[in-house]
Backbone as JSON Lines, residues from 0, in Angstrom:
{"i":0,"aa":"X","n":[0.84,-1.18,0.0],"ca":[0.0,0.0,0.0],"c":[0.88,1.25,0.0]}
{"i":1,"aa":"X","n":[0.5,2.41,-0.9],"ca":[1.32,3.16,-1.01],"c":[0.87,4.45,0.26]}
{"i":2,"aa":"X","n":[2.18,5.2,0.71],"ca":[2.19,5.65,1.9],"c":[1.19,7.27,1.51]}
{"i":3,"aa":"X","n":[0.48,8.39,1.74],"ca":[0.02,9.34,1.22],"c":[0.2,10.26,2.73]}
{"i":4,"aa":"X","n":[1.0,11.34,1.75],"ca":[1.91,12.57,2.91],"c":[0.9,13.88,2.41]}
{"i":5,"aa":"X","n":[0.98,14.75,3.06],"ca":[0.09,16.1,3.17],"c":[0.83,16.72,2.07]}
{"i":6,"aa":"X","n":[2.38,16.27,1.92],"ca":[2.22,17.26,0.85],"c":[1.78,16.64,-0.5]}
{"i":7,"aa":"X","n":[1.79,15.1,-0.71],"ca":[0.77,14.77,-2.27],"c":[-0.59,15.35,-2.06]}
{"i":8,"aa":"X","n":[-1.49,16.11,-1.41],"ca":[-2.44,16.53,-1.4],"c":[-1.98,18.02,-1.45]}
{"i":9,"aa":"X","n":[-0.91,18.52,-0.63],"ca":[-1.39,20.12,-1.09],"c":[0.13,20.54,-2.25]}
{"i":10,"aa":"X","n":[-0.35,21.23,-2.68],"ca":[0.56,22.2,-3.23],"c":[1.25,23.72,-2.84]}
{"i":11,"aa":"X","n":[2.13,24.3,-3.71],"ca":[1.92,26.04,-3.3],"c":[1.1,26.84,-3.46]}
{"i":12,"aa":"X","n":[-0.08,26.2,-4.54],"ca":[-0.93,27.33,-4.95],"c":[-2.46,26.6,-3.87]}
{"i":13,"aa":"X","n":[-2.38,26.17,-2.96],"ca":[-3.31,25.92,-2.3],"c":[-3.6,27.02,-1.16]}
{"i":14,"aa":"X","n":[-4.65,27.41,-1.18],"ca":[-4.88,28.49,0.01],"c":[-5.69,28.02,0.97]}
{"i":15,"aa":"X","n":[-5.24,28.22,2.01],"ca":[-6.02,27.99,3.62],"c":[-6.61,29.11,3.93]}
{"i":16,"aa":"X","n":[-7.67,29.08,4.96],"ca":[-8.66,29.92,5.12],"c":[-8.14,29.98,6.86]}
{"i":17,"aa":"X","n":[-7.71,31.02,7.48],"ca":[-7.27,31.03,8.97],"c":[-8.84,31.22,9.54]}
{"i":18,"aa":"X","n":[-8.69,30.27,10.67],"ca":[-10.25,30.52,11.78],"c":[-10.41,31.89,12.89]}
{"i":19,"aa":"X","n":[-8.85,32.07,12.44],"ca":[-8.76,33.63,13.62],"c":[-7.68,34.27,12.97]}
{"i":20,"aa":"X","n":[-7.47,35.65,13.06],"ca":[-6.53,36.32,12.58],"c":[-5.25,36.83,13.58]}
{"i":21,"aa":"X","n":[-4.3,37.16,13.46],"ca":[-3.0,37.04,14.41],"c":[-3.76,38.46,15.12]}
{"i":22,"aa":"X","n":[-4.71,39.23,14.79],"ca":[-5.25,40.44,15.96],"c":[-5.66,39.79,16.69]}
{"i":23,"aa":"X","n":[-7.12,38.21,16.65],"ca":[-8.05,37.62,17.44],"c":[-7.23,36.65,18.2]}
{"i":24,"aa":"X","n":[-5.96,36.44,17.94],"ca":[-5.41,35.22,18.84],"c":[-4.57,36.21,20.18]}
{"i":25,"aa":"X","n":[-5.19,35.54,21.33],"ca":[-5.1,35.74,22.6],"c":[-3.81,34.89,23.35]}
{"i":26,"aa":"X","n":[-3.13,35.63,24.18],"ca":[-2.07,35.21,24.27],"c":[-2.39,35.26,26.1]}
{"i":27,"aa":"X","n":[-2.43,34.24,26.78],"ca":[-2.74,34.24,28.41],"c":[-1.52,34.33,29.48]}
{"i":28,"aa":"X","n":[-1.69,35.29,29.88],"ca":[-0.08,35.4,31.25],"c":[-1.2,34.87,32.26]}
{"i":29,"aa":"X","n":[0.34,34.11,33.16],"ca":[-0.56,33.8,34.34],"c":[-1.13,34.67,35.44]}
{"i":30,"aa":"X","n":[-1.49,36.15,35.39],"ca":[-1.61,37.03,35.88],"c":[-3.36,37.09,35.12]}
{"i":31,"aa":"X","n":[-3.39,37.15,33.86],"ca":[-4.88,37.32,33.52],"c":[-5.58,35.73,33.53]}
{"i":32,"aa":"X","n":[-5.63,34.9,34.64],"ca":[-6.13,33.59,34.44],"c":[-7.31,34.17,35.05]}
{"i":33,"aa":"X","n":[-8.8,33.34,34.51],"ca":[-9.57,33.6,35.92],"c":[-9.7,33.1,36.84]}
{"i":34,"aa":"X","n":[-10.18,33.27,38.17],"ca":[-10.51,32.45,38.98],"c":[-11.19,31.28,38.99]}
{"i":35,"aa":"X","n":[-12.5,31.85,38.38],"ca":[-13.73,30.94,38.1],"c":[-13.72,30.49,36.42]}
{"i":36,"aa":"X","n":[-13.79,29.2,35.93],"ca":[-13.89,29.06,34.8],"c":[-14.75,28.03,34.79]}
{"i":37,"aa":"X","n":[-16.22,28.3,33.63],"ca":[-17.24,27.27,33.6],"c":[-16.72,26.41,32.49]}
{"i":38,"aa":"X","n":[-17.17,24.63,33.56],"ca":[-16.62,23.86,33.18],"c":[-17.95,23.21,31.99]}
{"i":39,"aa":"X","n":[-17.0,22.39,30.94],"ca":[-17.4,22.08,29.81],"c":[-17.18,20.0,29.62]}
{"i":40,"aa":"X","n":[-17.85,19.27,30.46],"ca":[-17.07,17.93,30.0],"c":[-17.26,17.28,28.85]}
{"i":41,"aa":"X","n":[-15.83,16.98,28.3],"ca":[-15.95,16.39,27.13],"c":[-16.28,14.81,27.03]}
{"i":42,"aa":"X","n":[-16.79,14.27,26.1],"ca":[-16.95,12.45,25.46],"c":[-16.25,12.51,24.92]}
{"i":43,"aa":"X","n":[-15.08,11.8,25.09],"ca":[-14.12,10.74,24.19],"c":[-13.06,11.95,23.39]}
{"i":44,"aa":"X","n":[-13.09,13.01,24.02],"ca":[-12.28,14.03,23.63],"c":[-11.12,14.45,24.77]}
{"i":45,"aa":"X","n":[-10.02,15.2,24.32],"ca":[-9.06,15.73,25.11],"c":[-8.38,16.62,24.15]}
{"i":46,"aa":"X","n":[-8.32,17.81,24.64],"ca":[-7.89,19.67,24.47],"c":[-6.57,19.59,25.41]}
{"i":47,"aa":"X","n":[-5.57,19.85,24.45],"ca":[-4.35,20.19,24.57],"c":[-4.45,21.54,24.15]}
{"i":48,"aa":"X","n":[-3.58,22.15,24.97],"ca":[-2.72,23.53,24.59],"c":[-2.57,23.74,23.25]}
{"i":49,"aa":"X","n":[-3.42,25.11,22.62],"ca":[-2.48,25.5,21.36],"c":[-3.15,24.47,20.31]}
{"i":50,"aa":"X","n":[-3.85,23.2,20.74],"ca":[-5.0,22.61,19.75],"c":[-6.24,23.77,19.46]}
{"i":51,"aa":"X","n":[-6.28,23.45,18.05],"ca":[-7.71,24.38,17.41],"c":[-8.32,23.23,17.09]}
{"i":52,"aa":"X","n":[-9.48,22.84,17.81],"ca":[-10.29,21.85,17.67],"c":[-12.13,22.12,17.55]}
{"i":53,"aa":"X","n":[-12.73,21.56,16.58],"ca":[-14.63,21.68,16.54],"c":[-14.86,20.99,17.42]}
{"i":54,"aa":"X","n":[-16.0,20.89,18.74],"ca":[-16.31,20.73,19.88],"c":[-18.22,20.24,19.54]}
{"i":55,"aa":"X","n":[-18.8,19.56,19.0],"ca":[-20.14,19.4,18.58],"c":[-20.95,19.25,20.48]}
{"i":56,"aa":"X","n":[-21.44,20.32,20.75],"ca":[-22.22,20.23,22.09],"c":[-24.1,20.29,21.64]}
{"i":57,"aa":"X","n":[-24.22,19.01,22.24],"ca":[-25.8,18.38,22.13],"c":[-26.7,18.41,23.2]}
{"i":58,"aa":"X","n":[-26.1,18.38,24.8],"ca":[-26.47,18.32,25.97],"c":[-26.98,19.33,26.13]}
{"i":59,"aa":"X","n":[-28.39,19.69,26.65],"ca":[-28.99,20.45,26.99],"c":[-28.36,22.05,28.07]}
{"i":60,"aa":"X","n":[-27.65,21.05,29.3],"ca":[-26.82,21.5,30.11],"c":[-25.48,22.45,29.37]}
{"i":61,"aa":"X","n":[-24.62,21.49,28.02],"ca":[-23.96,22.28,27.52],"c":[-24.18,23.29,26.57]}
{"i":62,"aa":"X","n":[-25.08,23.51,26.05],"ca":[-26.03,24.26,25.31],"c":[-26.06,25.57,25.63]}
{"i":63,"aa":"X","n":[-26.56,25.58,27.05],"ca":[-26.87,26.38,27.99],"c":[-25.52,27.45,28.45]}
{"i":64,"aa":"X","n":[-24.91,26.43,29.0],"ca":[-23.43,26.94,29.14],"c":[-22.61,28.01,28.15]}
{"i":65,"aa":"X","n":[-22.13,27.14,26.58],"ca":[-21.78,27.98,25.94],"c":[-22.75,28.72,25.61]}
{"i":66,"aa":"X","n":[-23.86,29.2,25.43],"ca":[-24.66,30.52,25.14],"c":[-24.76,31.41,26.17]}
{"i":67,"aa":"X","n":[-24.26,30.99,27.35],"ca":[-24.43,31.77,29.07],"c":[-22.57,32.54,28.48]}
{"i":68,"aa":"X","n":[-21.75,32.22,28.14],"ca":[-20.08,32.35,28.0],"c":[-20.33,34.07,27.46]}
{"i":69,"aa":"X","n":[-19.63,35.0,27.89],"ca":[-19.75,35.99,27.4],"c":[-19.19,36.67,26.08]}
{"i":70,"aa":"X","n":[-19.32,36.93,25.22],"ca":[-18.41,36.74,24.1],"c":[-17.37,38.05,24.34]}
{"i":71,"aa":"X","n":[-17.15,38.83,25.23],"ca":[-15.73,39.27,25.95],"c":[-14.89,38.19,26.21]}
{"i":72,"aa":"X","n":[-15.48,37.31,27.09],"ca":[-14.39,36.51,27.9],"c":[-14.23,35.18,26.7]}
{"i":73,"aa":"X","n":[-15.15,34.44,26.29],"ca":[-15.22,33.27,25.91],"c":[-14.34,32.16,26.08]}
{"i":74,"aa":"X","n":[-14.29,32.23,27.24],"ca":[-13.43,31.04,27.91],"c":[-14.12,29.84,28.51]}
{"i":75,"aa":"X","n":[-13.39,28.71,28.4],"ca":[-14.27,27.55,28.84],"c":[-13.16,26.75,29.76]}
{"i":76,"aa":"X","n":[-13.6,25.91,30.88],"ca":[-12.41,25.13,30.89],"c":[-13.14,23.71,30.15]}
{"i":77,"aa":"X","n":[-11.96,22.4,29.6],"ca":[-12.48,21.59,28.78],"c":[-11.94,20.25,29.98]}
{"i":78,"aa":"X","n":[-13.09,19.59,30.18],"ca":[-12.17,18.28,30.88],"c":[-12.95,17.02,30.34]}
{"i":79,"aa":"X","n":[-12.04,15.94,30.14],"ca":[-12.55,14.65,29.89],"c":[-13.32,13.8,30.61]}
{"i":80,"aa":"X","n":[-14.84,14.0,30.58],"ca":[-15.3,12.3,31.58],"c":[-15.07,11.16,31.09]}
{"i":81,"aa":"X","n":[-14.8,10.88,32.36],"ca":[-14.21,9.67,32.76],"c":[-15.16,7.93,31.76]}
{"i":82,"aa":"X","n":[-16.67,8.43,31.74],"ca":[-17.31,7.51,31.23],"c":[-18.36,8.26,30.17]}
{"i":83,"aa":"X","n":[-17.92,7.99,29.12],"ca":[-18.75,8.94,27.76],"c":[-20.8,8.46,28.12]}
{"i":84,"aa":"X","n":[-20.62,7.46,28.5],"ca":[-22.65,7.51,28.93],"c":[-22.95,8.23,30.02]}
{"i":85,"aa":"X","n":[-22.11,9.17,30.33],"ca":[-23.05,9.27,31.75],"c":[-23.26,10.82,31.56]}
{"i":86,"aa":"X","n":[-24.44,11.22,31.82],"ca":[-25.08,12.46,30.49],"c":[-24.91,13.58,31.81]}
{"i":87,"aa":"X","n":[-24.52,13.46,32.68],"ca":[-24.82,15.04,33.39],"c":[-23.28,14.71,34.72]}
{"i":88,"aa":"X","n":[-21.96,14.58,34.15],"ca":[-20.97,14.29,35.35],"c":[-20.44,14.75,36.1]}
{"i":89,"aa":"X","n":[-20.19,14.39,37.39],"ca":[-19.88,15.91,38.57],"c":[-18.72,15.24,38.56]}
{"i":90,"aa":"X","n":[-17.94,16.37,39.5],"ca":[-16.63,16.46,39.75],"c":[-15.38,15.2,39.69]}
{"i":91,"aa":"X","n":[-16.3,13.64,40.48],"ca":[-16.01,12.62,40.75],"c":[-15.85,11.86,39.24]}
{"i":92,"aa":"X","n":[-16.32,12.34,37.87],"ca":[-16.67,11.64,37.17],"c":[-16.07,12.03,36.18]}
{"i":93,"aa":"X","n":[-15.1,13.62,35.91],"ca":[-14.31,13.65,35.62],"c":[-13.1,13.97,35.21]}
{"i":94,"aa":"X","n":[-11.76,13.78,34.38],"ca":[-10.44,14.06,35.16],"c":[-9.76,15.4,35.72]}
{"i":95,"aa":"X","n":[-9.27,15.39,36.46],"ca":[-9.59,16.58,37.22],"c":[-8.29,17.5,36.64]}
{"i":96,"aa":"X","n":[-7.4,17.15,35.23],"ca":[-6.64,18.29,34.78],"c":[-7.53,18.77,33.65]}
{"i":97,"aa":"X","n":[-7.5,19.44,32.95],"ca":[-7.99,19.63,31.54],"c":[-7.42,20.63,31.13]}
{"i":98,"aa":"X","n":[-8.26,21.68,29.96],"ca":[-7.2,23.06,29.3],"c":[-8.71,23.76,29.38]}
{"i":99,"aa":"X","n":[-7.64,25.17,29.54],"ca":[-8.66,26.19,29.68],"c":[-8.48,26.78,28.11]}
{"i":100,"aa":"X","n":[-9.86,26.85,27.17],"ca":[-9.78,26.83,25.87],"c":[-10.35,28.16,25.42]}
{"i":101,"aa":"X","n":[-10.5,28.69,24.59],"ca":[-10.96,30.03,24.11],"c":[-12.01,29.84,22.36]}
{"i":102,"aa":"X","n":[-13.26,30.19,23.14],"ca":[-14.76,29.72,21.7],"c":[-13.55,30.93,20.52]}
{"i":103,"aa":"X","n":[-13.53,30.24,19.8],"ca":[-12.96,30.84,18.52],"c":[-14.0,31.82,17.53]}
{"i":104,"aa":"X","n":[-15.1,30.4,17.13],"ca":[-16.37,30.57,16.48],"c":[-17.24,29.61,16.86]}
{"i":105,"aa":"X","n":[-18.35,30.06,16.96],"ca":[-19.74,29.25,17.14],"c":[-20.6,29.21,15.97]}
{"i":106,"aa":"X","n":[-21.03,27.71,15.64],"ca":[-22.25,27.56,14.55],"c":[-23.32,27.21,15.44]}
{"i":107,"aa":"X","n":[-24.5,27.16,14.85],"ca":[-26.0,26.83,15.56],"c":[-26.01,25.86,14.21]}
{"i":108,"aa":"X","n":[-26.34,24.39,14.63],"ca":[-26.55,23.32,13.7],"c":[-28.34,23.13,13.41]}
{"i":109,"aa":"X","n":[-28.68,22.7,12.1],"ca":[-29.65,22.5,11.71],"c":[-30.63,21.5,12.87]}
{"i":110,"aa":"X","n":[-29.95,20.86,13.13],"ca":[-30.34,19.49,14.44],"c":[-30.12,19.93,15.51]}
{"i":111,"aa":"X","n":[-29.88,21.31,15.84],"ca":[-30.31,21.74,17.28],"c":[-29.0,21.56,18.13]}
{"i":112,"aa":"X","n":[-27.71,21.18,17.33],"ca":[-26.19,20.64,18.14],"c":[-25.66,22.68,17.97]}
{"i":113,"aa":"X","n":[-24.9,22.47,18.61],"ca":[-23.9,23.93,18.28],"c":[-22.38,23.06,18.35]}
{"i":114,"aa":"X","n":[-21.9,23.76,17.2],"ca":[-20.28,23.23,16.93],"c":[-19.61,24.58,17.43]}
{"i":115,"aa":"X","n":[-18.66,24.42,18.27],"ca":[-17.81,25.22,19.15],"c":[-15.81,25.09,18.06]}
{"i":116,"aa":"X","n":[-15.85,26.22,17.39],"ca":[-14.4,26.12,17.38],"c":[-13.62,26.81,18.59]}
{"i":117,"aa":"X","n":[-12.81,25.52,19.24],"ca":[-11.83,26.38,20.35],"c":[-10.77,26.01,20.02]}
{"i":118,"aa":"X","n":[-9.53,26.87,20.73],"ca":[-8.14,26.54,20.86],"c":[-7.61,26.87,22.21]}
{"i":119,"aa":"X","n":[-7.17,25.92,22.91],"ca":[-6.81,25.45,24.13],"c":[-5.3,26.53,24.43]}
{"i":120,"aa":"X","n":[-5.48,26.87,25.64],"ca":[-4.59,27.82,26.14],"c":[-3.62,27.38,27.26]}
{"i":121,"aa":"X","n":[-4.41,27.1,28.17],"ca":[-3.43,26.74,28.99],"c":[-4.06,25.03,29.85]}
{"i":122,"aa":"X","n":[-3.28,24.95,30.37],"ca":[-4.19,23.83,31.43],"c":[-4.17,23.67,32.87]}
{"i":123,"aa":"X","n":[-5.35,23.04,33.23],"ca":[-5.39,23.77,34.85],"c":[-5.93,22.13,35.38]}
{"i":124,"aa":"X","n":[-5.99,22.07,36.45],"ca":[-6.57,21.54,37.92],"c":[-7.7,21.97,38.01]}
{"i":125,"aa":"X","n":[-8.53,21.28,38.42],"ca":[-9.85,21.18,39.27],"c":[-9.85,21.4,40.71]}
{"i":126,"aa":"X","n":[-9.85,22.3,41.01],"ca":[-9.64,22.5,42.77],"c":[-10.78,22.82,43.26]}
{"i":127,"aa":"X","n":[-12.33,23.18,42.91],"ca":[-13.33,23.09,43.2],"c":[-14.37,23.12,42.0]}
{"i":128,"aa":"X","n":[-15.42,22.49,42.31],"ca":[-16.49,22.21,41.41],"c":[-17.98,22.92,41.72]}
């Protein structure tokens, strides 16, 4: 089987479309962290630092959340539960590092989902829930 590298698909004359422009990208000292950051748990996902990742939120609860996010701040923290069925998970349920991520862009999906572009900033601890 023959091996297929990014560059047999792109060329020089291929143009990319940036999701943020070098004005919209936010740069975090540990001096502007917040205190409080509303938490976001992910299924079968994990947000690293400096990842630009689509985020598809269906949960009623998360729904709620990112449309509550202020679009000043638009910060989320992102953490992995521990068990992708379990539809509403507290603190115990899951892992207690994750990344504190920044909504890039938001779509409103035809099916009632909202797709979240974020890119992960820093990463933090869970020290209260």
């Amino acid at each position: 089987m023959d091996r297929l590298s990014f560059s047999d698909i792109i060329d020089e004359n291929t143009e990319f479309i940036p999701l943020m422009t070098s004005d919209e990208e936010v740069e975090i000292g540990d001096d502007q962290l917040p205190e409080l950051l509303p938490i976001l748990p992910l299924r079968n996902t994990v947000i690293f630092p400096g990842v630009v990742a689509p985020i598809t939120a269906g949960r009623d609860k998360s729904l709620r959340l990112i449309k509550s996010i202020s679009d000043k701040d638009k910060f989320v923290g992102m953490v992995t539960q521990m068990d992708m069925e379990t539809e509403d998970p507290s603190q115990s349920e899951v892992y207690p590092i994750g990344t504190m991520a920044q909504i890039v862009k938001s779509f409103k999906m035809p099916d009632g989902n909202t797709t979240i572009i974020i890119q992960g900033k820093k990463r933090f601890r869970i020290l209260e829930w």
